[in-house]
C-alpha positions as CSV (number, residue, x, y, z in Angstrom):
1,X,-2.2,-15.3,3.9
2,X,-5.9,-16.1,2.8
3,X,-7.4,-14.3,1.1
4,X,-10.8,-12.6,2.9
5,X,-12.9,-10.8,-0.3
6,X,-14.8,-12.3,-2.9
7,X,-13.3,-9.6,-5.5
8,X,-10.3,-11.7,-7.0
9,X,-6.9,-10.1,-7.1
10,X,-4.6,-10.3,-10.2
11,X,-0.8,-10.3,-10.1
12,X,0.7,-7.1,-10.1
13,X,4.4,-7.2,-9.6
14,X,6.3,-4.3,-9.2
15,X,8.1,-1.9,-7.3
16,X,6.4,0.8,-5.2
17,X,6.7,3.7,-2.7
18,X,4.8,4.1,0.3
19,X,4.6,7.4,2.3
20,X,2.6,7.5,5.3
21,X,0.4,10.3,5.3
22,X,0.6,11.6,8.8
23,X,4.1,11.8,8.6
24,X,5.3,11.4,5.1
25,X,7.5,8.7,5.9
26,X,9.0,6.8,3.0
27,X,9.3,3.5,2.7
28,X,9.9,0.7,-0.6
29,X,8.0,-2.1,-1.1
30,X,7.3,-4.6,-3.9
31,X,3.8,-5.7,-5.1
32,X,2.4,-8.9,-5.1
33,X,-1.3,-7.8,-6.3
34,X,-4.0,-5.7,-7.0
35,X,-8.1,-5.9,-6.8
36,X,-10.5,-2.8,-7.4
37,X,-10.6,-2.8,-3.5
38,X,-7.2,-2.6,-2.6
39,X,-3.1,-4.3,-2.9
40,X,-1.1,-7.1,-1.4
41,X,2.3,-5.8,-0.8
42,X,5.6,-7.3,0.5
43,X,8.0,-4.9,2.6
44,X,11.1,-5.4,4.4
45,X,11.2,-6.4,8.1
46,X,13.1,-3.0,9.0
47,X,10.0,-1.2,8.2
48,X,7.6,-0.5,11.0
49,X,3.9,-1.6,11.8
50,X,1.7,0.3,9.3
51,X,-1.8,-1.4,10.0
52,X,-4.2,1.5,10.7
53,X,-2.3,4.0,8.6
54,X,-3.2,6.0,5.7
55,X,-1.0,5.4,3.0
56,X,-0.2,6.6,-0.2
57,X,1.3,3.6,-2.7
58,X,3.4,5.0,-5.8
59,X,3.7,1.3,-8.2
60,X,4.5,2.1,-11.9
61,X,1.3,3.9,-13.3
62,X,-0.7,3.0,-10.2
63,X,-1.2,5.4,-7.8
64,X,-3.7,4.2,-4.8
65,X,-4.8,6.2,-1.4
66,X,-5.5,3.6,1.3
67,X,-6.3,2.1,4.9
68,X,-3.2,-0.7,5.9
69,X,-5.9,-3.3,6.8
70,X,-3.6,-6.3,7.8
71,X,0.3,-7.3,8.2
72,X,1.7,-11.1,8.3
73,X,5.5,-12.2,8.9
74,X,6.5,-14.2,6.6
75,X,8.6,-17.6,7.0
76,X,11.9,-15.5,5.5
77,X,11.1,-12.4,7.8
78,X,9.3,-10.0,5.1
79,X,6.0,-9.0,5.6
80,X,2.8,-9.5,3.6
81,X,0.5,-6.3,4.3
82,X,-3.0,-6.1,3.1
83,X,-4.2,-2.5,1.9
84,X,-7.6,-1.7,1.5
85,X,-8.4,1.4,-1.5
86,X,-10.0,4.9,-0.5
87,X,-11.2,7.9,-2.4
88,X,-8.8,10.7,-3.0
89,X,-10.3,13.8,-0.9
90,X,-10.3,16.9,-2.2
91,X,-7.1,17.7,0.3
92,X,-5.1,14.4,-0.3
93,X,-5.8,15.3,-4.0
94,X,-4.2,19.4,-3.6
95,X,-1.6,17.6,-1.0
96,X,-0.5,15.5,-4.4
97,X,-0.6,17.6,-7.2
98,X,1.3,20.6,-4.9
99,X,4.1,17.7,-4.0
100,X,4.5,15.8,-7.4
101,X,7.1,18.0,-10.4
């Protein structure tokens, strides 16, 4: 997948959580990078399309609110999926800190 910004992503592998925000699905995934702007991430084929969803990514110490901008099949089935960062609202921030302990 080609990259589309002029911000240059650095390698950030590690494991991660993503939970859809309308429906708090839950799903594991494994990162490839990170930018200012957003996060390349590869997920399992058995997890649905999440382009247009808001997310919520859990990797390490990175948390990261965000738009699923784009989602490629790869050659061995996984999928390469594109996130682009939001702000943290005000509700999405109470939403957290009532949900996380």
């Amino acid at each position: 997948m080609q990259e589309r910004r002029n911000i240059s992503r650095v390698e950030y592998k590690a494991n991660g959580v993503v939970v859809v925000c309308a429906t708090g699905d839950k799903y594991f995934v494994r990162t490839k990078n990170v930018s200012p702007l957003g996060m390349g991430l590869t997920m399992s084929p058995d997890i649905p399309d999440l382009v247009g969803k808001d997310i919520i990514i859990v990797a390490n110490t990175l948390i990261m609110y965000a738009d699923v901008n784009r989602q490629v099949l790869n050659d061995d089935g996984t999928f390469t999926v594109g996130i682009h960062a939001r702000q943290f609202t005000p509700e999405v921030l109470e939403y957290l800190f009532q949900h996380i302990g």
